[in-house]
N, C-alpha and C positions, 0 to 999 in steps of 0.2 A: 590598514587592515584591521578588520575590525573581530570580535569574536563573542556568541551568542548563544544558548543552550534555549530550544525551541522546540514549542510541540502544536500541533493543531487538532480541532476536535472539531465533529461535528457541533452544531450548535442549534437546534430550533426550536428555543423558548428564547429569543435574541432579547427582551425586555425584559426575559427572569434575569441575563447576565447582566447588563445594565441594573439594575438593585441590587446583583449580589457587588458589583463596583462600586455602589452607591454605600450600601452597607460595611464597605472593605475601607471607606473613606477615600476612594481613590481620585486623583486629580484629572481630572477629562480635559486631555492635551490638545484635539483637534477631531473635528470631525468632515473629512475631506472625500473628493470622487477621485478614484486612482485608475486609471488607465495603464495594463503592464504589456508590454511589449516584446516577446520572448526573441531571440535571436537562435539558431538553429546551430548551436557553438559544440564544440568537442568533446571538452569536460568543463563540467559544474551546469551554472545557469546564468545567462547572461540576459539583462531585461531592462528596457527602456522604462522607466515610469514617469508618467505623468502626472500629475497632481493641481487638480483646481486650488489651492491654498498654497501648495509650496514648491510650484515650479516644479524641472524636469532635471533628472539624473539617469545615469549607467550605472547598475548595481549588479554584481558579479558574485555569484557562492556557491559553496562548495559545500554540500552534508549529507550524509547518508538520508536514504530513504528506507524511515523506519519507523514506526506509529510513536514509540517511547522519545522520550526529550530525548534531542540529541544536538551535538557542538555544529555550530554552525558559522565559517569564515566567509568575513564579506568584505566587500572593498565598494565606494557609493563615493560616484564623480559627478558633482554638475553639472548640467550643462546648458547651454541658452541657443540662440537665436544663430549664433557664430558656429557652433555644432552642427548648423542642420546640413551642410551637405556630406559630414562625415558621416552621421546616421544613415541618411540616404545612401551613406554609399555600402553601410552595414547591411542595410537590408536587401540591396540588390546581390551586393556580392554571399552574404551567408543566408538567407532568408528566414523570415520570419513565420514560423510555425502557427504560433497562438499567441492570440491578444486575451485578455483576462480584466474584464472592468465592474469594477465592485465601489461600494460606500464602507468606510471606515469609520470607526469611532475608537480611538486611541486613547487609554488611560493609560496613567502610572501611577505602578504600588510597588513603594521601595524603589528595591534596582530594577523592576520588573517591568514593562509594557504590557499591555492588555489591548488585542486589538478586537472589536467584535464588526466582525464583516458581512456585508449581506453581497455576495458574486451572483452576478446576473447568470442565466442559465443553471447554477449548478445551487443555489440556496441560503443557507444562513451557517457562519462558522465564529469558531471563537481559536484566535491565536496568541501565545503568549511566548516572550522572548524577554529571557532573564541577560543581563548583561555580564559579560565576562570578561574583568580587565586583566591587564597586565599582572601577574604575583598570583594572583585570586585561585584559593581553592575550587576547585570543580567540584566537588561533593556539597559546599554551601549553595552554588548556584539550582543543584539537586534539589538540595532540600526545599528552598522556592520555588522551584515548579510544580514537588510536590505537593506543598499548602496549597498553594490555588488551582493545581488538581482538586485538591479534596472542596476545596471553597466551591470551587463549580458544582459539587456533584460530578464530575464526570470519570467514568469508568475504563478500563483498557479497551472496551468497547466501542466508545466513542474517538477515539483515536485514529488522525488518518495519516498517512507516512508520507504524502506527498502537495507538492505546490500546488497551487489552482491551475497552473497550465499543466501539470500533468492530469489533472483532474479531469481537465473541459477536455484534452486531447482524447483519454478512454470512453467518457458520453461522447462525443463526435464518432468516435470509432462501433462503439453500440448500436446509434444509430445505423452506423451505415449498413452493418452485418445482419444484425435482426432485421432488416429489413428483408434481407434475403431468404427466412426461412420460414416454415409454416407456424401455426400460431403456436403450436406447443413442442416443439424444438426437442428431440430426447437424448438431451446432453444432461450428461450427470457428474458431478464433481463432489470428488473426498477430499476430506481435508482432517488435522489433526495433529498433535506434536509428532515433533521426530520421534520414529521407531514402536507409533501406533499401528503402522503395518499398512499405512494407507499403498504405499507404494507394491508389497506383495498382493493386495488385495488388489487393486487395478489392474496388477499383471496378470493375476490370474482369472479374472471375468473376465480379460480383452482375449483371453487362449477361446474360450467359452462358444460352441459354436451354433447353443442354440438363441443368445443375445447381439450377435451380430454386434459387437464393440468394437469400437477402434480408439487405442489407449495412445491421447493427447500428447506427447512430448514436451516438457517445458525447457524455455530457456534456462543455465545457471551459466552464471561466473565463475565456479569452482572449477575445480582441476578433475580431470574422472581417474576413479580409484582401480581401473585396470584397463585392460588392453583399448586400443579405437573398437569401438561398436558395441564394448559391454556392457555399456547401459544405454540403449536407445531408445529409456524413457525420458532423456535427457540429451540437448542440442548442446554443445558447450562451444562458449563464445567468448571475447575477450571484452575487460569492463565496457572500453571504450562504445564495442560495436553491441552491446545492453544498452548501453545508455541509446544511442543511436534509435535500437529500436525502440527504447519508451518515448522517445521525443516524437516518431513517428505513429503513437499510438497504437499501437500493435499489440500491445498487453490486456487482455479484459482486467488483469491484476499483477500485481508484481512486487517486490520490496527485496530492501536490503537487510542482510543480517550482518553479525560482527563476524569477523576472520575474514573477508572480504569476499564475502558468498551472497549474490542474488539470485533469485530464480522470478520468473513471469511466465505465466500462460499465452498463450497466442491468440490470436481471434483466428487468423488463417488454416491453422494445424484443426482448431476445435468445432467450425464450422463444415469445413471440405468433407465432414465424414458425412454431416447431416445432410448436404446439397447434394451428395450419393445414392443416398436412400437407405443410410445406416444411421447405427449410432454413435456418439464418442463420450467416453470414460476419459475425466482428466483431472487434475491436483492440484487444490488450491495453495494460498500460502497462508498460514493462521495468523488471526487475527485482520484478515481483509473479507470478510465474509459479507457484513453489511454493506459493503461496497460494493460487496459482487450480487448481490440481491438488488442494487441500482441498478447497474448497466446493465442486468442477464437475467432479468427477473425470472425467466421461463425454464432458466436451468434447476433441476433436484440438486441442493447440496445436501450434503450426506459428509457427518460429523465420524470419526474412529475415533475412539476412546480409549485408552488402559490405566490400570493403577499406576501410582509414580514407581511403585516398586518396580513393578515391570517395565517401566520405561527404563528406570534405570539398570538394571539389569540386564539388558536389550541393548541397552547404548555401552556398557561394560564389556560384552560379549562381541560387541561389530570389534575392534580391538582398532580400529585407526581412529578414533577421538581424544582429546586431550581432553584431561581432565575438566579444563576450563570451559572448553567446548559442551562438556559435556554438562555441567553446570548452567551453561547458558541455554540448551533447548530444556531441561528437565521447571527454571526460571519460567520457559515458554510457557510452557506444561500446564505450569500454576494458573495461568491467566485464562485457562481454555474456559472455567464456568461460569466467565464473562461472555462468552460469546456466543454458549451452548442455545439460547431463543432463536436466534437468528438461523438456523438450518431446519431442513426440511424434515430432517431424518439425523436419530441420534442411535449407532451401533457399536456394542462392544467386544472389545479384541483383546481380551485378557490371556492369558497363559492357560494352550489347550483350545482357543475359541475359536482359530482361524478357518476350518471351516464351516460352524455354524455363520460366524460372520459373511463368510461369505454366500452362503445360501439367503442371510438376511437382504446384502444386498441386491441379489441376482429377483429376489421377490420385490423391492422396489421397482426393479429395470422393469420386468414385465406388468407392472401394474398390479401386483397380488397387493400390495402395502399402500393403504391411502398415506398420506403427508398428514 
């Protein structure tokens, strides 16, 4: 068992990182074609790789999906020619979702690997995995991810929370949905830290009868904070049968937070209002914004804003957050003016605003508000 502190960024200046490696002195370990092989497993991720340079293993791991470095356990068995009918029998019996085949370029700096990847279908990325041995502070292996954070240039912006196969699975699934609907789709999605009020403002445009809304439901992990049905802006499911549905693509977006909470949008839920002849209002999860500008280009995203006073203030007043909790969305918070370019529409929900805001957004819906 092995353990690794890992983050992945988009990457498409893939020759600027290559010099900034070259400039970092770093040693270029192998530059290989890898073929991965996803198996359609329970929990974690379990994936065949093949490798033009260094032969074929089963690698098995377990990490949150979350844009920021995060611990990652892994376990990596060889295997050869004497393996192939047990593979074979891997794949008939659990099946194989996605294959994922890219070119690598492996450096190392320090304890650190630098991979810069180019995945067919999905573009150019740059991965980095500090190693994490036995005894070893976790805060040291931080602080090297976050130097070649900053080495790169790259911003919380360019961060993405998930493997290449879950990657290839949401464009396959893109695909297939947008194909179903007209060219300009009027699907509109908020997004914003906890307790910018995206969720009261969704509720109340979808009441709305002259926008004809229908407000998205998203998946979560967490536990709901009162009775069955009172909150039916939210599907609650257990980790296992989340995980299930990202493997089966069914998230335009999705991610993990700490306390063991995720939430994902649907393609099924956000579509079915449009194939109606309505619309649908739905919520994103920050910091996956860029990613949803890939797969959903035609959807309005639509940013909620407030001071951190009021955030925090707001997350004080809900009275069920722990302190720590509440520390890590207000953390969130910080990183939003990273990501403010990337939406269509930026409105704010300060103390006293909520219904200007929301008259702000209701003039989006109907086209009063160019992007």
């Amino acid at each position: 068992m092995g353990t690794s502190l890992e983050f992945k960024a988009y990457c498409p200046d893939l020759q600027g990182a290559h010099a900034v490696c070259r400039t970092l002195n770093a040693d270029l370990l192998r530059d290989t074609h890898q073929i991965d092989t996803y198996f359609a497993v329970p929990e974690g991720r379990l994936k065949l790789r093949e490798s033009d340079r260094e032969g074929a293993s089963l690698v098995h791991y377990r990490r949150l999906d979350t844009p920021f470095p995060k611990e990652s356990r892994f376990e990596i068995v060889p295997v050869d020619e004497r393996s192939t009918p047990v593979i074979d029998l891997f794949r008939r019996a659990v099946g194989t979702p996605v294959v994922v085949s890219k070119h690598r370029s492996t450096y190392r700096i320090d304890r650190a690997l630098v991979n810069l990847d180019t995945v067919a279908d999905l573009g150019t990325f740059l991965e980095v995995e500090v190693g994490v041995d036995a005894g070893d502070d976790a805060a040291s292996a931080h602080e090297v991810a976050e130097r070649l954070k900053l080495a790169f240039g790259l911003s919380p912006a360019d961060l993405l929370p998930w493997s290449y196969a879950d990657l290839k699975l949401m464009h396959e699934a893109s695909r297939r949905w947008r194909a179903l609907l007209p060219l300009a789709p009027p699907v509109f999605l908020l997004d914003g830290a906890s307790c910018t009020g995206k969720t009261t403002l969704a509720t109340r445009l979808s009441r709305r009868a002259d926008l004809r809304l229908t407000l998205v439901p998203r998946y979560s992990t967490r536990k709901p904070r009162g009775d069955v049905g009172s909150e039916p802006e939210y599907i609650f499911v257990s980790s296992r049968a989340f995980h299930e549905l990202a493997m089966q693509g069914a998230f335009i977006e999705y991610r993990d937070f700490m306390f063991g909470m995720s939430y994902g949008l649907p393609w099924e839920h956000t579509i079915s209002p449009v194939l109606a002849g309505g619309r649908a209002i739905g919520i994103i999860d920050l910091g996956n914004v860029r990613h949803v500008k890939s797969v959903f280009p035609e959807a309005v995203t639509i940013l909620i804003e407030a001071s951190e006073e009021t955030l925090r203030r707001r997350l004080l007043a809900r009275g069920y957050n722990r302190m720590e909790e509440i520390e890590e969305r207000l953390d969130n918070a910080r990183k939003v003016k990273f990501y403010e370019g990337y939406y269509d529409h930026v409105v704010q929900n300060d103390e006293g605003m909520l219904e200007q805001a929301e008259d702000q957004i209701a003039a989006i819906i109907l086209g009063d508000r160019p992007r």
